[in-house]
N, C-alpha and C positions, 0 to 999 in steps of 0.2 A: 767308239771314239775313232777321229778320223787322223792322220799322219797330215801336218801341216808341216812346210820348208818353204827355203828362200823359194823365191820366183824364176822359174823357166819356162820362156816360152819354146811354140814349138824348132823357130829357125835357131835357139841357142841348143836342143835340143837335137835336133839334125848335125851342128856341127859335130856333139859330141859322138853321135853316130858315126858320124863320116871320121871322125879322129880316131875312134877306135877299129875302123875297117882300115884306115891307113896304116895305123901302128900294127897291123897281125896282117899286113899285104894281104888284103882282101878285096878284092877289086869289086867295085858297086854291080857287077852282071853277074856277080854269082853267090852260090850258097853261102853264107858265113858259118864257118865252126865255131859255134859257141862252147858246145864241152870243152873243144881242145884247148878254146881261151882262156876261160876260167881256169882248166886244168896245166896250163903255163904257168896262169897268175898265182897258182896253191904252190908250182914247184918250185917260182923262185921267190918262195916263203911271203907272197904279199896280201894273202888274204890264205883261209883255209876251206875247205870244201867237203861236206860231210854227208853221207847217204843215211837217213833215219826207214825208220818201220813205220810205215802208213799210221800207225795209230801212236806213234809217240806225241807225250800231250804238249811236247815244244809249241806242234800246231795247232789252230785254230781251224775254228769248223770252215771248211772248203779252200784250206788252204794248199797248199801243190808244195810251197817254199820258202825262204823264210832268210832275210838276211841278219845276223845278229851283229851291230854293230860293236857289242860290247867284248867279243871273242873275236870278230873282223870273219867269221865264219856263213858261208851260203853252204843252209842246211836242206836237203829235199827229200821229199818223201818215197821210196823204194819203187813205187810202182812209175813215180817220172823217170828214174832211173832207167827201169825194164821199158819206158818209150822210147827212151831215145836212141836203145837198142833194137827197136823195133820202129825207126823212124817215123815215130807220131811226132806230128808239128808242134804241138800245144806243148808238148816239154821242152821243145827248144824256145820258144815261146816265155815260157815258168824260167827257165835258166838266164835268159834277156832281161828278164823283168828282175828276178836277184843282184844280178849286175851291175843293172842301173842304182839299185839301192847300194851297194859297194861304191860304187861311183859317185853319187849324191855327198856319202859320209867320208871317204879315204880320200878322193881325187877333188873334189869342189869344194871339201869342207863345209857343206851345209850342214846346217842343225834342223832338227826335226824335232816338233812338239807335238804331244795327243793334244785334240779340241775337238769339244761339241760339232763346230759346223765349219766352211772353209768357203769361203764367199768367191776365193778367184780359183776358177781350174788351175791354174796355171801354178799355185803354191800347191797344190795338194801331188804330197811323196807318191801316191799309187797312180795317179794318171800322170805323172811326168816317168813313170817309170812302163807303164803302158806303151807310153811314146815314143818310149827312147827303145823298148825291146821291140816295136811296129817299124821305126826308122833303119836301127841296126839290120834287121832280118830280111827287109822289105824296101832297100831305098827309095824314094818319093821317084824318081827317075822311070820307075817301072812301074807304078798303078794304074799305067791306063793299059797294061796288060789285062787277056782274061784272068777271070779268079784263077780257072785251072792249069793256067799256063805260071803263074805268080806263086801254088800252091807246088808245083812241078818244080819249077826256077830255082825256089829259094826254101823249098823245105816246110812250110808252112802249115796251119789248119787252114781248110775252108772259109772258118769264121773270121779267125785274122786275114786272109785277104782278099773279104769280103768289105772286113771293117775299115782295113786299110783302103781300100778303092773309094768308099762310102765317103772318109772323109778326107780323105784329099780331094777330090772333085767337090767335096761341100767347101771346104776351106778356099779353094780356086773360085769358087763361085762369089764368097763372100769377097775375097779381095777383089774380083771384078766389078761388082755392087759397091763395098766400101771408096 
């Protein structure tokens, strides 16, 4: 089953980006501390934040994290934990992408339903939350850096900014054509 919500594209997406680097003085040229954010947002009781054991069955196969709108709780799994202690990108990554789903449900009041299939990227919960943890981490402002200077800059995997270069220069391309 796939998570369907309201509609966001990617420039309503970017702002929220940009509104959350504004709100924790994070200036778009440097790292964003996402631990430290979420872990503000747990202390002044607005969400909670919970470290489980790799094989608790909360999670689903391949999953890293896991936001439970029902307890208002971002749960992840021990070993994203031991990464971000050991500054692998991909868990600050997994932590962005929690976030966004806290944000979708507390902050924009969106409602999410399971369904079969999801016709517009744009409603589908897992790629606006993609987007929003690629935006936050990686502001659009810096993609035409190298990947290893972008995986340096801002903390990242390889793959995210790789993925992030890829498609912002595809998206610029489209609006040039469209």
């Amino acid at each position: 089953m796939k998570k369907k919500t309201n509609p966001l594209g990617v420039s309503a997406i970017k702002k929220e980006a940009d509104r959350v680097r504004k709100e924790y003085n994070a200036p778009l040229d440097s790292f964003f501390p996402i631990y430290e954010y979420i872990t503000d947002l747990a202390d002044k009781g607005l969400l909670t934040y919970q470290i489980l054991e790799d094989d608790n069955p909360i999670f689903e196969e391949g999953e890293y994290g896991k936001y439970d709108p029902i307890t208002n709780t971002i749960y992840v799994k021990d070993c994203v934990d031991e990464e971000l202690c050991d500054d692998i990108g991909r868990a600050r990554f997994t932590l962005a992408h929690e976030l966004f789903h806290y944000i979708q449900i507390q902050v924009l009041k969106f409602e999410v339903v399971e369904v079969e299939e999801i016709e517009k990227s744009y409603e589908d919960a897992e790629w606006q939350a993609n987007e929003f943890a690629a935006q936050l981490l990686i502001p659009q402002e810096y993609t035409t850096l190298e990947a290893e200077e972008i995986m340096e800059k801002f903390g990242v995997s390889e793959e995210c900014a790789l993925y992030r270069k890829v498609k912002t220069k595809k998206r610029n391309k489209d609006k040039k054509n469209g």
